[in-house]
N, C-alpha and C positions, 0 to 999 in steps of 0.2 A: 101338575097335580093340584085338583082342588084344597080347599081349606081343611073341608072337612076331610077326606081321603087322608090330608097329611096326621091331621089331627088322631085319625082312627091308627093309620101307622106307626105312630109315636107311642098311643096308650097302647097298642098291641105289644112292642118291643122294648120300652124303656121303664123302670123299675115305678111305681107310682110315689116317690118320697116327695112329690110337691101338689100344691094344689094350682093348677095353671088357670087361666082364663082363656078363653076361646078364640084364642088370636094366633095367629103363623107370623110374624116378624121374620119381614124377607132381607130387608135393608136397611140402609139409613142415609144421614149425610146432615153435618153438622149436629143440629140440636131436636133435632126430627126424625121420629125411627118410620120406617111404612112396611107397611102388612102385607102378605101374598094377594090381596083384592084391592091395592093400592091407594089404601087408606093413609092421611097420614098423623103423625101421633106425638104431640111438645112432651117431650121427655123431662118430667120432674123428678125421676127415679135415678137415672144415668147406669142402669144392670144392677141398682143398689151400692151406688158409686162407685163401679168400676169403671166407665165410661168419663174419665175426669176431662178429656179432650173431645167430647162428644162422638158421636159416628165419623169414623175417615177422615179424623183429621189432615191436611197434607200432608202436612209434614212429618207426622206419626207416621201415614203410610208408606210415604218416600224409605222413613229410615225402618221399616219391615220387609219392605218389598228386598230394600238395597241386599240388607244380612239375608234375606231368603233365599239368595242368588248368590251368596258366598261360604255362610255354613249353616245346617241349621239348627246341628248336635255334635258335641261332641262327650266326651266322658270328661268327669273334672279330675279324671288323671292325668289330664292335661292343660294347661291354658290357653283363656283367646282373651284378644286385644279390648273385646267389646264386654266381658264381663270387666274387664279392669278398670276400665273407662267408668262404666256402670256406677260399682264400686265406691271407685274414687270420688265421682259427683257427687254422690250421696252422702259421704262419711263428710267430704267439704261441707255440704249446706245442712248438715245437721249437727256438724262439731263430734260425731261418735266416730270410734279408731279403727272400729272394722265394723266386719258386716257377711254375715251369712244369708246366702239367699236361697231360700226354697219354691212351693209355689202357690202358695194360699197360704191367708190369714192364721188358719189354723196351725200348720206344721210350722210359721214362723212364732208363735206362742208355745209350742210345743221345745224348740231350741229353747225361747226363753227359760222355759223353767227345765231345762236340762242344762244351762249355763248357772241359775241361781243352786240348783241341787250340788253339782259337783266343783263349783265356786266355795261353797261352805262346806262340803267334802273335804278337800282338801286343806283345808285352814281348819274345820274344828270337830271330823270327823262323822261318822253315820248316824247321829242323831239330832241333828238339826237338818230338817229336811221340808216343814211343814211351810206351806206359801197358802199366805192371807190373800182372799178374793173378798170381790163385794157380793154382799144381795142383791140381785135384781143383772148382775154381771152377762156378759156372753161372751165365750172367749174361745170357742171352736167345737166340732163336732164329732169329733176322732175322740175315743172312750179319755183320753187324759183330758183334752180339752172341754169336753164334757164335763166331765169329776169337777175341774175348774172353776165352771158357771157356776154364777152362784143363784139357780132358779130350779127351784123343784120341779119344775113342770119337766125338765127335760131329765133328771135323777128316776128313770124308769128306764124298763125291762131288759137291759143292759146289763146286768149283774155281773157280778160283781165290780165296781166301779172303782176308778183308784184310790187310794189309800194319798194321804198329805196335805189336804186342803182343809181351810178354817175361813169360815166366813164372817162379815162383818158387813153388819148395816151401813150402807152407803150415809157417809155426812153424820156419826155417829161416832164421836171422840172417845168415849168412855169406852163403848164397847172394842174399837182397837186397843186400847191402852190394856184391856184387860186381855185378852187375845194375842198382843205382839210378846210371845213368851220368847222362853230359850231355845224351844222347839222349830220354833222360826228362819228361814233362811232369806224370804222373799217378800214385799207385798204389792201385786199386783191388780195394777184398775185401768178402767176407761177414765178419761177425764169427764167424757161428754158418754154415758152409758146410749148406743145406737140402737139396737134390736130390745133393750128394756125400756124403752118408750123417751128416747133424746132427754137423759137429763145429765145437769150440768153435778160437778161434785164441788160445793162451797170452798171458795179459797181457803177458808182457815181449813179443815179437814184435811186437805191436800197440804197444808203447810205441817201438819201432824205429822203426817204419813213421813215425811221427809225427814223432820226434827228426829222422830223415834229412831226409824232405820241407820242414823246417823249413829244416833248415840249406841246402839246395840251392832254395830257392821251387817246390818239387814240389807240387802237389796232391792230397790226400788225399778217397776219394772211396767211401762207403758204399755198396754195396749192399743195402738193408733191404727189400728187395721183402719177401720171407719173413718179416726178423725184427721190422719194426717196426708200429707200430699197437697195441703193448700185447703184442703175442705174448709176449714174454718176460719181462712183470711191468714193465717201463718200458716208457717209450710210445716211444724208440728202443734198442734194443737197445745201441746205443755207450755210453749211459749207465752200463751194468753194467763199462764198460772205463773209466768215468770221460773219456770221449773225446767230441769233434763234432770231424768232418770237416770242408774245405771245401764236399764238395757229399754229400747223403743224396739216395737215390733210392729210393721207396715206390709199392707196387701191392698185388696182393692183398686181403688185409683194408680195404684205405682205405674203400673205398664200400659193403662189407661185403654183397660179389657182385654190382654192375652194376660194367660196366666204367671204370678209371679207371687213372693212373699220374703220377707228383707226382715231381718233379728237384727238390729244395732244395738255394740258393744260399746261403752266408753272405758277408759282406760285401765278401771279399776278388774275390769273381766275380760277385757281383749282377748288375751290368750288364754283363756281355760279351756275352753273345746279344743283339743291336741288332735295328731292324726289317728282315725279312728275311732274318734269319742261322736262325731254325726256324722250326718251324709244324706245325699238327695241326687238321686240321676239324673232329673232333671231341673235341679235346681241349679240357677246361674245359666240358664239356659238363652244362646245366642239371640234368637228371635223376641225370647220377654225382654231381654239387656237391650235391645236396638230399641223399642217400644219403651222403655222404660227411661231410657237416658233423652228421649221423644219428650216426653213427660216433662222429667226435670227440665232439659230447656228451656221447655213452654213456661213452667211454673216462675221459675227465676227468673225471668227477661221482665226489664225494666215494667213497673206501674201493675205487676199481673195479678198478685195479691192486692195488695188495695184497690187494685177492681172485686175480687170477690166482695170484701168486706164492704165496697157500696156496693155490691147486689145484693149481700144479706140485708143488709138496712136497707134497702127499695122493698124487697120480698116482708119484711118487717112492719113496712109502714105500710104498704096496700093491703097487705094480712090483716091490721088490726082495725083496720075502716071496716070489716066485714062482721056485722052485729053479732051472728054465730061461734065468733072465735073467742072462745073464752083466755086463752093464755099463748103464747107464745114462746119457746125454750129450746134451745140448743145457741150454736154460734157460727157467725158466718152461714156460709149455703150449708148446712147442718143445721134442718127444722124440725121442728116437735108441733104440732096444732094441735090443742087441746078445746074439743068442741062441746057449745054449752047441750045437747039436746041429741045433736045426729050421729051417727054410728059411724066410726072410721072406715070401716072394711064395705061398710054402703057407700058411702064418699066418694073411695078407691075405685070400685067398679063404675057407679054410673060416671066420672070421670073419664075410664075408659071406652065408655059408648058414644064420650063427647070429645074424641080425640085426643087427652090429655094423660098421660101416662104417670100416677104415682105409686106413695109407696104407705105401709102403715107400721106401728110401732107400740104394742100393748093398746092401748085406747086410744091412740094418736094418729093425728094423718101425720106421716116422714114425707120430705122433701129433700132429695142429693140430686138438686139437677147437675149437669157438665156444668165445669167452669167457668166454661166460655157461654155459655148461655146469655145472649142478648139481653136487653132488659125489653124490648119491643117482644122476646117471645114470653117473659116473665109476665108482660102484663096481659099478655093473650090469655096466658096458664090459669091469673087469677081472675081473670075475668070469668072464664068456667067455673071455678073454684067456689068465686059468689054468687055465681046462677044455682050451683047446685046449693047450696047451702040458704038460699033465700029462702 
């Protein structure tokens, strides 16, 4: 089937909630995606870093293929060997005691604050219930995660939208302090806000957030869909703030593009979700666990992070040689380009005419390539990068 035939296919039968570019992406392999006309394309985007092991990893695939061939569902009325595994890996290398797994970003924010709701339930009753977001936030697109964001743009015609949120200017002390009331259960942020244009949240602010919650039994509660899994040269992004949360919630990169979504507990909430209180059919599901504990391997094995963190600093330094770039902002392979003159979403496109796949963020070109991305294809990438931009 041609390109366009597939393309006419697609918009005939699938709901229009995105705005695509005129491409069929047949394939990939490695750090190169290619097209139904065998085009092929340095991925700076990674599915919007889901792809944290680029296209087809081996070993990713080995250990998908393997579990495809032994279960590929069950109900979590029951146990398998490879969610346990899963699990365990994870609660190891993050130091958190348990772990619910769902299967996207959102439903793993959604646990969170149905762990902070009924954590403070039961300790101090139905009226502390409200959980602090920031402005400029994104935190899922299900109507509670929605409510969440803290950006009006998406506060439409959804109506009536949940009830319990309080928001607070990002990097703004005064205004939490005034806000973190008795009504309070939670306060929940990005560290590195992703889809509100990569920025970072000032150390001291983040040491606020901590201090207060501390002193008041508030819970403190990550969003790391975007920054964690290695994105940003540690395997949770809170690390760069010297911080754990009571609860981390991860998607994206985990399974390193099938789907999946991870709510980490630390000890203080472990057991609040009883039998009954969530649930997810397909969450903890065999084939995201096999791809997912793929992941962690990759990530933990000797020198693997501090290769990202010199790719950020390569991707850093050839960025800022480019007269056009007016700022630079996020951490690790988690970039933010702030341009003196050109239009991001123009950028993005003629990028894609020139085989280069990115991504954009409020006024910013975004950058989540794979991991593993070369530095011989990083310098390819930006060599486009300055051509369009000269």
């Amino acid at each position: 089937m041609s390109e366009n035939n597939t393309i006419e296919q697609f918009n005939k039968y699938v709901m229009p909630t995105y705005g695509r570019y005129d491409v069929v992406m047949d394939k990939g392999a490695h750090e190169v995606a290619v097209d139904d006309a065998g085009r092929k394309y340095i991925d700076f985007g990674a599915g919007i870093g889901a792809n944290s092991l680029g296209y087809c990893n081996d070993e990713w695939v080995g250990a998908i293929c393997s579990q495809a061939h032994k279960i590929q569902h069950t109900s979590n009325y029951y146990y398998t060997k490879v969610q346990a595994d899963f699990a365990e890996k994870l609660c190891q290398m993050t130091g958190y005691s348990s772990v619910f797994f769902g299967n996207s970003g959102a439903e793993a924010n959604e646990c969170a604050i149905k762990i902070a709701r009924k954590y403070s339930f039961d300790k101090y009753g139905s009226n502390r219930y409200n959980i602090i977001t920031l402005v400029n936030s994104f935190h899922g697109r299900t109507l509670c995660t929605l409510s969440a964001t803290g950006q009006d743009v998406f506060h439409n015609y959804f109506f009536p939208f949940v009830d319990g949120f309080k928001y607070v200017e990002a990097n703004n002390i005064d205004d939490l302090r005034e806000k973190l009331d008795d009504t309070v259960c939670a306060v929940m942020f990005e560290y590195i806000q992703g889809e509100g244009g990569v920025m970072n949240l000032d150390e001291k602010f983040v040491d606020e957030i901590f201090k207060l919650c501390e002193e008041k039994d508030v819970l403190t509660i990550a969003d790391e869909v975007q920054t964690g899994v290695g994105r940003t040269g540690k395997f949770l992004c809170g690390e760069n703030y010297n911080k754990k949360t009571d609860i981390t919630t991860l998607a994206k990169g985990l399974a390193g593009g099938v789907p999946v979504g991870a709510c980490l507990a630390g000890k203080k909430c472990a057991n609040v979700l009883t039998k009954g209180t969530h649930g997810s059919t397909f969450g903890g599901n065999p084939i995201s666990c096999a791809g997912g504990l793929a992941v962690l391997n990759k990530v933990s094995s000797d020198g693997f992070l501090e290769e990202v963190q010199k790719k950020g600093e390569h991707f850093r330094c050839e960025l800022s040689k480019i007269p056009e770039v007016k700022s630079i902002s996020g951490i690790g392979l988690m970039i933010g380009i702030t341009l003196k003159s050109k239009n991001a979403a123009d950028v993005v496109k003629s990028a894609l005419d020139k085989g280069l796949l990115l991504l954009s963020a409020k006024e910013k070109v975004r950058l989540l390539p794979p991991l593993t991305i070369s530095y011989e294809e990083i310098d390819a990438g930006i060599k486009i990068i300055s051509e369009i931009l000269a």
